[in-house]
C-alpha angles and dihedrals in degrees: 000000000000114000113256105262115241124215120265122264083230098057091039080054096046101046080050093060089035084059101044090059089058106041110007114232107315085067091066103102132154105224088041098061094037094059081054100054093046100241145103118277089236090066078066086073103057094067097026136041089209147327101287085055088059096040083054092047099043077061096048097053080039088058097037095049094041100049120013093029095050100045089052102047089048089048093044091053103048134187123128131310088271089053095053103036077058095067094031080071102042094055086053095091120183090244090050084053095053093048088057097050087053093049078053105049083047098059083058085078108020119068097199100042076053096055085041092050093044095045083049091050086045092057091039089053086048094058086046097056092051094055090046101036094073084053102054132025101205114083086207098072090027091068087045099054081049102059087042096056089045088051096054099043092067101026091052084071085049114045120088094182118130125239105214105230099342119084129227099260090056095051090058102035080061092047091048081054102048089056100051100045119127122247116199125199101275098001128146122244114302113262107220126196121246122242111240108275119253141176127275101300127191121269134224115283113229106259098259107122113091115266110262125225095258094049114104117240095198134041104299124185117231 
């Protein structure tokens, strides 16, 4: 008789994310998520010795997908700033955005997920700068093309405003543009190129909704 196969560490770890950005914390129960996955809640402690072990390993997946994973696959892949400021974007779901804010929310009340969340934007902002930094000398402009990139990357989940005539995606395709323009020493302001013009297109809708089953809690790449 073949052994019972047990769930994956990986899925327990998943449907935990998937949780906390629905419900923040507090929402990461065993039986829960048990129940979810289809299975028994003694399957749980195969793979942890208790909650708080999940709850440890659910950040450490968080920090390793979100950092070193990313870097690696943007630098693997190739291509200039704007390429790969481009998929930088399309692995930012809308689901992976929501399970940051509640990461976030949840360092508010909890020391140590703030010094782990301080020590994941640091090395965010690190990547950043080494993308930023071939295209402008001046550290000065660097760090702030950095912050404005981190910034859109999660409001743009979170804005409903209209555009006029523009759509959303040229919006940010200028944007994109505008951030990875060259500066040269004593050079004028960069002239970008304009999106083709469009009619009025729709724009993202704020990142309410739950997360579905098929959506990726972490960075996936399309």
């Amino acid at each position: 008789m073949a052994p019972p196969t047990r769930t994956p560490r990986s899925q327990w770890i998943r449907q935990g994310l998937r949780a906390l950005a629905e419900g923040g914390p507090d929402a990461v129960r065993i039986e829960p998520l048990a129940k979810q996955l289809g299975v028994s809640r003694g399957g749980f402690y195969w793979h942890f010795e208790d909650r708080g072990a999940l709850l440890a390993a659910m950040l450490d997946t968080w920090e390793q997908a979100t950092t070193e994973e990313v870097a690696e696959r943007l630098d693997g892949e190739g291509g200039d700033a704007t390429a790969k400021l481009r998929r930088l974007f399309t692995l930012t779901s809308p689901c992976v955005v929501k399970t940051d804010l509640a990461i976030r929310d949840w360092a508010r009340r909890d020391h140590a997920v703030a010094e782990r969340l301080r020590r994941i934007d640091n090395a965010r902002m690190d990547h950043l700068r080494a993308l930023f930094s071939g295209l402008s000398a001046d550290p000065g402009e660097v760090e702030a093309r950095c912050l404005l990139t981190f910034s859109l990357l999660i409001g743009d989940h979170y804005i409903a405003a209209g555009h006029g005539s523009y759509s959303r995606a040229d919006v940010l395709e200028l944007a994109l543009l505008q951030l990875t323009a060259r500066v040269l020493p004593g050079a004028g302001r960069a002239q970008v190129p304009v999106p083709g013009h469009h009619e009025p297109g729709p724009t993202s809708s704020p990142t309410s909704s739950s997360c579905r089953p098929a959506d990726p809690v972490l960075p996936a790449w399309q």
